[in-house]
N, C-alpha and C positions, 0 to 999 in steps of 0.2 A: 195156365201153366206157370210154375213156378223154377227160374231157373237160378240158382247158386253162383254167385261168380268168389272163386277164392285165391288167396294169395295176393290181392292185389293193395296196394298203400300207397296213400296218395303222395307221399312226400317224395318219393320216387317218380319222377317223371315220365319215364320207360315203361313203369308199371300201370302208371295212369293211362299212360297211351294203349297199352292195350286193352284198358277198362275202354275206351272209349271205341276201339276197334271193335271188340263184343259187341257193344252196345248198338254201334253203328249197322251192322251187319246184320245181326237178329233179330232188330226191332224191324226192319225190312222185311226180313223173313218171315218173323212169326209178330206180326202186330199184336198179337194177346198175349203174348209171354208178358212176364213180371217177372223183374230183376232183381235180385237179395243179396246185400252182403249182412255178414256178422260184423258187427261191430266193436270189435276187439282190439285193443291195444291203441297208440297213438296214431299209427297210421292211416284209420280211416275215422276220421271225425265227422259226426253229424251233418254240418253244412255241407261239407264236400258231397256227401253221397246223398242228400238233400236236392242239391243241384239238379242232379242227375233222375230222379227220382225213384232212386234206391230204395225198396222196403227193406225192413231192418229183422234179422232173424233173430229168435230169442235164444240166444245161447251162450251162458256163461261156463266153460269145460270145465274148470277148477272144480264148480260146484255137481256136475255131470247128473246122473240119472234125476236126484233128490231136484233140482230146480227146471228141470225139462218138468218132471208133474205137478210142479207150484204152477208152471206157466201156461201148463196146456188147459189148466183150470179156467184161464181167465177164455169167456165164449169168446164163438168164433166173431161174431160180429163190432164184438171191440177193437178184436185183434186188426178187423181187417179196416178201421175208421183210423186206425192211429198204424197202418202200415207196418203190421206187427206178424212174423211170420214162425211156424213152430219147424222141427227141426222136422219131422213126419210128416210135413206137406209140402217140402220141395222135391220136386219132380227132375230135373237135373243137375249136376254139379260141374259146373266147369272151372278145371283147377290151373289158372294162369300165372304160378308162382314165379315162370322166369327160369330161377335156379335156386333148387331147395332142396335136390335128394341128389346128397353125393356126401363123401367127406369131408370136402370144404366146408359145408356145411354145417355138419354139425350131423347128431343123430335126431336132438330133439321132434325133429319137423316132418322127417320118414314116418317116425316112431309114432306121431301125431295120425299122419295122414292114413296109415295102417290100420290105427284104431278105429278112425270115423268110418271107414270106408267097408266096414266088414259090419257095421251096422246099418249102411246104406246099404249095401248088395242086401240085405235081410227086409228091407221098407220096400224093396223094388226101384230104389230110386238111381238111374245112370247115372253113370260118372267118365267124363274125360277130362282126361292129361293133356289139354291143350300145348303145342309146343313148346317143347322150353329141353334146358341141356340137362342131360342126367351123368354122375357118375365122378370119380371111380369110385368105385364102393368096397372098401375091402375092409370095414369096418361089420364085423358080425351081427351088431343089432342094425346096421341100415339094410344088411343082406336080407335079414328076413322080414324086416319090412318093407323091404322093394318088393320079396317075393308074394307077399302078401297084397300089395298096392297091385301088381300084375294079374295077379289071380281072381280079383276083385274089378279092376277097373274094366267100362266097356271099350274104352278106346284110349290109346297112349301115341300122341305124337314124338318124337322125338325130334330136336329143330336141326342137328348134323351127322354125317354117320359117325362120328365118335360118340357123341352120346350114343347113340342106337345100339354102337356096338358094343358099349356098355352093358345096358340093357339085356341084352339078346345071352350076353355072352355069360347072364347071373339068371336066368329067365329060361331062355330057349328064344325058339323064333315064334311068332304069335301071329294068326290075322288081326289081332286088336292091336300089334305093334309096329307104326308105320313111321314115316321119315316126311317132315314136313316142316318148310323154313318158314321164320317166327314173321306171325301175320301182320305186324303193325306195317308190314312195308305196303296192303293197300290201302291205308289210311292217308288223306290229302293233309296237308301243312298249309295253314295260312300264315302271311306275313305281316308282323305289326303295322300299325299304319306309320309307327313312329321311328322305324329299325332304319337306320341309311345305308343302304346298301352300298352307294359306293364307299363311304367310310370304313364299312367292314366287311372284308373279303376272305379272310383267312379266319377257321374258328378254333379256338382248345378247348375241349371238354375234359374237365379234369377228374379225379373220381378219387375219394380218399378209402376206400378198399385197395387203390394200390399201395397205400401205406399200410392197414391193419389185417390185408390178406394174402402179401405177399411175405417170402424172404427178408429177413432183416438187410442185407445186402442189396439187396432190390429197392425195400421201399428206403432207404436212407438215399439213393440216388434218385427217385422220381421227381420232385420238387424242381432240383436244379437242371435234371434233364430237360423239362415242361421249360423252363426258364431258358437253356439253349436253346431250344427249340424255336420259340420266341423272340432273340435277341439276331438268332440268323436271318427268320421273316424281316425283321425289321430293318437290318441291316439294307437289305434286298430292295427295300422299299414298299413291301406289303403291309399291310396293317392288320394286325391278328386283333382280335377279341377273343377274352373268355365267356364261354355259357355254361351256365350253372347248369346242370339236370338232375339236383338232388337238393338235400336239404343244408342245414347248418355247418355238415362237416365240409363241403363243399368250398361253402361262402369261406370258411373261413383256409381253404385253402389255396382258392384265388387270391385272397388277399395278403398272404405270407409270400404266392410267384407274382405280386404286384408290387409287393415289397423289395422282390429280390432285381428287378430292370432299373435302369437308369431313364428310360425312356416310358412316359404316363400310356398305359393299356387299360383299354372298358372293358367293364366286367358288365356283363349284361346276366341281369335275374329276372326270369321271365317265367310264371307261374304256370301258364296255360301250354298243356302238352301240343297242342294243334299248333298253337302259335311258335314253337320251340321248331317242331319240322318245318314249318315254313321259312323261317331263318336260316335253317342247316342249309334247304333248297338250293336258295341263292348265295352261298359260300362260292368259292374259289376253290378253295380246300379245306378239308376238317383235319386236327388232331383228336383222337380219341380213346377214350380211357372208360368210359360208360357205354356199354355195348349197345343199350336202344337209340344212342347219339351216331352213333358207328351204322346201324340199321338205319338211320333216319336218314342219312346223306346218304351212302350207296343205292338204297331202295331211290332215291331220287338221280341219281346219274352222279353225286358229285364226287370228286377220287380222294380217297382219305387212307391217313396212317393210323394205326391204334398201338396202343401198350396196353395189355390187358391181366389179369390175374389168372383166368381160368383158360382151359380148350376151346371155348366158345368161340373167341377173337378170334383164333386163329381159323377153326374151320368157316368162322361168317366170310372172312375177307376170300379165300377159297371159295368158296359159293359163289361169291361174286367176281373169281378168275382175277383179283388181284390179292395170292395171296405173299405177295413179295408185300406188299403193305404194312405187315406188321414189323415191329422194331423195340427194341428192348431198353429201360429205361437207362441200361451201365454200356448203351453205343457209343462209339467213338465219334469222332469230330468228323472224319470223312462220311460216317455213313449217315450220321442223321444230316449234313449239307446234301448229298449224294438222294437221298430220298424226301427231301425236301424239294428237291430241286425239279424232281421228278413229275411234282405237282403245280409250282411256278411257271415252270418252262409253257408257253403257249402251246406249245406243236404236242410234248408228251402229255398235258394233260387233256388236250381235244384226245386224242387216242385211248388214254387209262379212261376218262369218259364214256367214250363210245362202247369198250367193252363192259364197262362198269353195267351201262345201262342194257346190254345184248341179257348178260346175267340176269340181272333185273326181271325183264319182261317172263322170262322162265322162273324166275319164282315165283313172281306173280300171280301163274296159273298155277303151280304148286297149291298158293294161300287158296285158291279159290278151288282146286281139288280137296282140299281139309276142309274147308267149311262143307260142301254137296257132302264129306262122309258123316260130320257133325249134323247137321241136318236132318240128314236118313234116318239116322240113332235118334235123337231128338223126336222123329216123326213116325219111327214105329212103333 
């Protein structure tokens, strides 16, 4: 069996981590599966999906039908010596984009998946929308190419009921459209061997989409917000660290809110997504701005605030019945002290803990009700 895994780029660390949650999960399940990505763009290079042992599907879209019959030429048994896979013998698609069909977005990526997916329903080949947030759509070419991706796909999670309700409310209500929180929270986190834990207790995960996806109002204040943010932990006597969970834009905007302190903060870049949740783990407290940073420490018990760009932040911290958690990057002075404190304080944070992790254990079974429907599909 041949199954598709899409959407996913390694430079993203979120995204990686649910590569490795798939992986983890249906290599269990189905020991004969073989796993494909397309090899398109910078996000997913060779070595990375090498690693993992990723067969590599042959397909360049630009050149579309004209290079699918160049390559379907070459026999199958070369194909299969150099892990070479044609677009007409993947057997499922599982589409882990995260967040790609909405207006934020853009239209391209709807417009993309519409395409593919009407010639998949045509080969026989499933397809699910593994969880991730949809919406708002009120852009007319993402409309009918949602309606199309709906009509087409076999199964559509949505990861909260805003997105769902999104969904439902451009679609109808579907048995192939269901509500299911975003699964990397069963995946376990190791911890470096080299991280000191008591040196760093407190983490920022910073994300520079709040800069190029929000409000110009917004992101001209997130910088120096992250920097309050910071300067109060410190004051406190906490010791914050940042963790990177992306790529270049990242790095270099740690080092613009390490520029902006009076007081020297580590910036830790840490490659390996596994390794990254196990850090989160043993935090104190997170700030977060990268939603699977946000997923990584809640799904583990630990209480965190986010500033986010999209609905997702908001309904994940909801999900996990802290949804006073969230907080905006143009707060005043009381409130980001005021809910800072909220996670320093010994007593409130054993409590926003305790409930953090009640939540928790109830997704949990959620993840593992999505996977038995994925399965099913898969196995009929």
């Amino acid at each position: 069996m041949m199954i598709e895994i899409r959407g996913i780029w390694f430079e993203n660390k979120g995204a990686e981590l649910m590569l490795h949650a798939i992986l983890q999960r249906l290599s269990k399940e189905q020991p004969d599966a073989r796993f494909v990505m397309t090899p398109i763009g910078r996000g997913a290079p060779y070595p990375e999906r090498a690693k993992l042992g990723l067969f590599q599907k042959l397909c360049v879209p630009e050149y579309g039908v004209l290079f699918h019959k160049l390559v379907s030429k070459i026999p199958k048994h070369l194909r299969k010596r150099y892990g070479l896979v044609l677009d007409s013998e993947i057997n499922v698609v599982l589409d882990a984009s995260g967040f790609a069909y909405s207006d934020q977005m853009g239209e391209a990526k709807s417009i993309r998946l519409a395409k593919y997916i009407k010639r998949w329903n045509r080969q026989g080949t499933k397809v699910v929308l593994l969880p991730q947030a949809f919406g708002p759509f009120s852009s007319p070419a993402i409309q009918d190419a949602v309606k199309i991706i709906a009509d087409n796909a076999n199964l559509v999670f949505a990861r909260e009921k805003m997105s769902y309700d999104y969904l439902v409310g451009l679609v109808g209500e579907r048995k192939s459209i269901k509500i299911a929180p975003d699964f990397t929270n069963l995946i376990e986190g190791d911890v470096p061997k080299d991280f000191v834990r008591n040196r760093n207790k407190f983490c920022i995960v910073p994300n520079f989409k709040m800069i190029d996806s929000t409000s110009p109002e917004k992101s001209a204040v997130y910088i120096p917000f992250l920097i309050r943010c910071i300067r109060y932990l410190q004051s406190k006597g906490e010791t914050p660290f940042i963790l990177l969970h992306a790529g270049i834009h990242d790095i270099r905007f740690a080092e613009l809110i390490a520029n902006g302190l009076t007081e020297k903060i580590e910036i830790v870049n840490e490659s390996n997504p596994l390794l990254i949740k196990g850090i989160l783990k043993v935090c104190k407290g997170v700030i977060s701005s990268r939603f699977h940073g946000l997923v990584s420490a809640l799904s583990q018990g630990v209480p965190s605030l986010a500033t986010g760009w999209s609905h997702k932040y908001q309904m994940l911290l909801e999900d996990y019945g802290f949804g006073e958690g969230l907080i905006e990057p143009n707060a005043g002075e009381d409130e980001i002290r005021t809910k800072i404190d909220s996670l320093t304080d010994p007593e409130s944070n054993r409590i926003i803990r305790g409930k953090i992790k009640a939540n928790s254990e109830n997704l949990k079974k959620c993840s593992i009700a999505m996977w038995k429907d994925v399965l099913c599909l898969i196995n009929s």
